[in-house]
C-alpha positions in Angstrom: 0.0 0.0 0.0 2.8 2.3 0.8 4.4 1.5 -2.3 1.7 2.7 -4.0 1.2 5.4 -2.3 5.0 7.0 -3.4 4.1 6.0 -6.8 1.3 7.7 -7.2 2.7 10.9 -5.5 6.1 10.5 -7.5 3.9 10.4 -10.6 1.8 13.9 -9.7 4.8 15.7 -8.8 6.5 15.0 -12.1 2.8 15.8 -13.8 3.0 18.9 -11.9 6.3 20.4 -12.6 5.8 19.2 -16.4 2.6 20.9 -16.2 4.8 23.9 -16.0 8.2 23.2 -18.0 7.5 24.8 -21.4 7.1 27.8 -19.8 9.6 27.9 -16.5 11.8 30.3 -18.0 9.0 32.7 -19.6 7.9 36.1 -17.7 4.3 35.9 -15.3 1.8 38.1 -15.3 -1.7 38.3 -13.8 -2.9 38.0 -17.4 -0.9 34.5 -17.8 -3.7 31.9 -18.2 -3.7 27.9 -17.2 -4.8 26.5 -14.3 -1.2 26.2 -13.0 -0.5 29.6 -13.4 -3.4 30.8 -12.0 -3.7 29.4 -9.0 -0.3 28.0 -8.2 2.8 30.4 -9.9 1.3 33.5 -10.1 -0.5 33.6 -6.6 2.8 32.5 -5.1 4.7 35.9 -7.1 2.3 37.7 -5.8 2.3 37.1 -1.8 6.1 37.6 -2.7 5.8 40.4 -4.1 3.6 41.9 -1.5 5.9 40.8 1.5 8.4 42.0 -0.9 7.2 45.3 -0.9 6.2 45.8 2.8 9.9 44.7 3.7 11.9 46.3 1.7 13.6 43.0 0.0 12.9 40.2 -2.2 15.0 38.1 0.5 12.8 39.1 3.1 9.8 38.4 1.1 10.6 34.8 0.5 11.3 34.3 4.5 8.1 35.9 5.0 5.7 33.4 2.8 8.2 30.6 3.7 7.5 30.9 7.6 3.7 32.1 6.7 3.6 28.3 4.7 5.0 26.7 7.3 2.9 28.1 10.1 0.0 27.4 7.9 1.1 23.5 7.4 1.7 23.3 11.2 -1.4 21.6 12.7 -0.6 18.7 9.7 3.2 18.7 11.1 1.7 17.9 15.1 -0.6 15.4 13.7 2.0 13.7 11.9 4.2 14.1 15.2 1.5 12.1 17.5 1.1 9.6 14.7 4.8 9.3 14.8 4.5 8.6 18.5 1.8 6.2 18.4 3.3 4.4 15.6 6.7 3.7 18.0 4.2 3.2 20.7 2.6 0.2 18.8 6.2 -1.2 17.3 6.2 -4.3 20.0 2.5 -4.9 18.9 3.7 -4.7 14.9 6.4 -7.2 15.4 4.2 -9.9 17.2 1.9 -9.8 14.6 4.8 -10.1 11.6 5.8 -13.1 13.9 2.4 -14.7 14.2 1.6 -14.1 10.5 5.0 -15.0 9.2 3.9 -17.6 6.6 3.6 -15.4 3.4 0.9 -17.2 1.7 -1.7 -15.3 0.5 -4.7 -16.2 3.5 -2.1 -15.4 6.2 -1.2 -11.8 4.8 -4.6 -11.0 4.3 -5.5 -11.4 8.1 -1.9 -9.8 9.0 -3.3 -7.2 6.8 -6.6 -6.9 8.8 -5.3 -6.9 12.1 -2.4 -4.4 11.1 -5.1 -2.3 10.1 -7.2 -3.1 13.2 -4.9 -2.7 15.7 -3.6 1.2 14.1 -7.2 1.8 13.9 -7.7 0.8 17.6 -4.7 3.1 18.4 -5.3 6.1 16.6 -2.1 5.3 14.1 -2.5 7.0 10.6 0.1 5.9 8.6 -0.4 8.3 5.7 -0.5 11.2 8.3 3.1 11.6 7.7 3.0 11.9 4.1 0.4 15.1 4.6 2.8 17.7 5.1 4.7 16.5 2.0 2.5 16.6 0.0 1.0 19.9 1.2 4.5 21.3 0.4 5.0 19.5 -3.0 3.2 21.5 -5.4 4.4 24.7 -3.5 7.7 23.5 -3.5 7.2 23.2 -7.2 5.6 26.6 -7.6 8.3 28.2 -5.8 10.4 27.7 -8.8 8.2 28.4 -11.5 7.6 31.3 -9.3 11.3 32.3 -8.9 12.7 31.3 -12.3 9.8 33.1 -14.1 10.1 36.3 -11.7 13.4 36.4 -13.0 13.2 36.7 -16.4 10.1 39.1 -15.9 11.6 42.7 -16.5 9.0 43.9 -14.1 10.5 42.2 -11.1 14.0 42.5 -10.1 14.9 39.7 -7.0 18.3 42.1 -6.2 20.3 39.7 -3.7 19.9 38.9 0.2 23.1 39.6 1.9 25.4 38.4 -0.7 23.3 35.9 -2.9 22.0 37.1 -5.8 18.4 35.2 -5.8 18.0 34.5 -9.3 21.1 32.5 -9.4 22.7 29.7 -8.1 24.3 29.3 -5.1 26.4 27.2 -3.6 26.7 28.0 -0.3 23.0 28.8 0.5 22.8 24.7 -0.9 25.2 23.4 1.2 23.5 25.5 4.3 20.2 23.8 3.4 21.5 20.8 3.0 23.6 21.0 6.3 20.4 22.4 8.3 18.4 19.5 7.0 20.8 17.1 8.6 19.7 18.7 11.8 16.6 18.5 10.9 16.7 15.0 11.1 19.3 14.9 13.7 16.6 15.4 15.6 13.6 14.6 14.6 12.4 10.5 15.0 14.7 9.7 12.4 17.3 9.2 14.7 15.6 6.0 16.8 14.4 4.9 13.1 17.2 2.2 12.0 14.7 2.2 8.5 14.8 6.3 8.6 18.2 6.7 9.1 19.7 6.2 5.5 17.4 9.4 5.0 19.9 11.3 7.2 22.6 11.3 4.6 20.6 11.2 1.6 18.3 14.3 2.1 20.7 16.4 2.9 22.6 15.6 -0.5 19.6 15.6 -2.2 19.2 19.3 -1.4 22.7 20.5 -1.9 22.6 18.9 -5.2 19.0 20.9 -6.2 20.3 23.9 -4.4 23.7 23.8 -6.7 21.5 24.0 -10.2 18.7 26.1 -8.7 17.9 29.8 -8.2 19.7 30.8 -4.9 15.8 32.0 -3.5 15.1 28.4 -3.5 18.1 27.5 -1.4 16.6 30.6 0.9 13.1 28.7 1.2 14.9 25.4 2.2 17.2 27.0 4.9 14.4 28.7 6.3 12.0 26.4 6.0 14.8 23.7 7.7 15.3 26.6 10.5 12.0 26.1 11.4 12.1 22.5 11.4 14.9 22.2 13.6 12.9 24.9 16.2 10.0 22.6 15.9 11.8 19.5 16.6 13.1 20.7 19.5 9.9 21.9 21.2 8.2 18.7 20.1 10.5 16.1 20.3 13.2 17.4 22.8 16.1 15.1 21.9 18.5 16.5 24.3 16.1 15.8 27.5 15.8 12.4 26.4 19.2 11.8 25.9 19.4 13.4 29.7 16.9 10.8 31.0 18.2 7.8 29.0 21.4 7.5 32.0 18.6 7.3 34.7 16.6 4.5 33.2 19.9 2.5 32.8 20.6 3.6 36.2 17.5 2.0 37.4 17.7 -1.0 35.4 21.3 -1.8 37.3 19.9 -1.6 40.8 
């Protein structure tokens, strides 16, 4: 099922930034017609542009509608936390089952299949919950470069540079910043008592160095910010560094 699942979403993300490739590199207007254009690219340019206005910067802009998306995304983000929980809470449960139903002939996976089901239903576990925030963020991911890349060859708009980056190129050291912040990210985040998740912690972070390279530097701005935020969140949420405090007294405890 989960398989599936990333098919199917791997398949509309490609459908969605084809949808907008013949014309990534062509100037936006209001007048610009499509359904992607209308209600993806060109509302994104203009919240930009608005924030853009009010703040002085381009730079400042994007930081604005990055944290204002991820504020907005943030009650998917704590569901997907407590599913997260629940679905460690119920990993002793998960394994008896795979145990008990460990003949793979096709009557015994369908009732490991039903009582998988059952007992994550009984819990409260949603296992797409963490896939909700992802795909929230795809098509605006997406958008974000249309948005960018088309701003940029739009006379009307100039991005100008934040600090030293000029927006509308690439940059490598706003990549390699994402890409480093994203390791925190899942530094700590539950990736880091996931022995499955963990492979994730190397390969993210090169995945967005290696976007960020070829990309407009304002992309590389949204990721670092948008990772800034994560990390913040993480550590409210998660607190990795009072459990690694407590984790002493329970072996303490366990000696006596």
């Amino acid at each position: 099922m989960k398989k599936r699942f990333w098919i199917v979403l791997s398949l509309v993300s490609v459908a969605l930034l084809l949808t907008g490739c013949s014309e990534f590199n062509q100037p936006i207007s209001s007048e610009s017609e499509g359904f992607w254009n209308e209600f993806i690219v060109w509302p994104l340019v203009s919240v930009i542009k608005y924030f853009s206005d009010l703040l002085g910067s381009y730079g400042l802009g994007i930081i604005a509608v990055t944290i204002i998306i991820r504020l907005a995304i943030l009650p998917l983000t704590i569901k997907q936390v407590k599913s997260s929980k629940k679905m460690q809470e119920i990993q002793p449960k998960m394994k008896e089952l795979q145990q008990k139903y460990a003949s793979k002939d096709a009557v015994t996976q369908q009732k490991y299949q039903q009582e998988m089901m059952a007992l994550m239903q009984n819990s409260g576990v949603n296992p797409m919950a963490g896939c909700l925030p992802v795909i929230i963020q795809m098509p605006v991911l997406i958008g974000f470069y249309h948005a960018i890349s088309r701003m940029d060859a739009t006379p009307a708009f100039d991005l100008g540079t934040f600090l030293i980056f000029p927006l509308g190129e690439q940059s490598i050291v706003l990549a390699v910043l994402a890409g480093l912040i994203q390791f925190v990210v899942l530094m700590t985040g539950p990736a880091i008592d996931n022995p499955q998740m963990k492979i994730m912690m190397y390969i993210m972070p090169i995945m967005i160095i290696s976007f960020g390279i070829v990309l407009p530097a304002a992309l590389s701005l949204y990721w670092v910010v948008g990772n800034i935020i994560s990390v913040i969140q993480n550590l409210v949420i998660y607190k990795p560094f009072n459990k690694n405090k407590t984790e002493p007294a329970v072996t303490g405890g366990a000696k006596k």
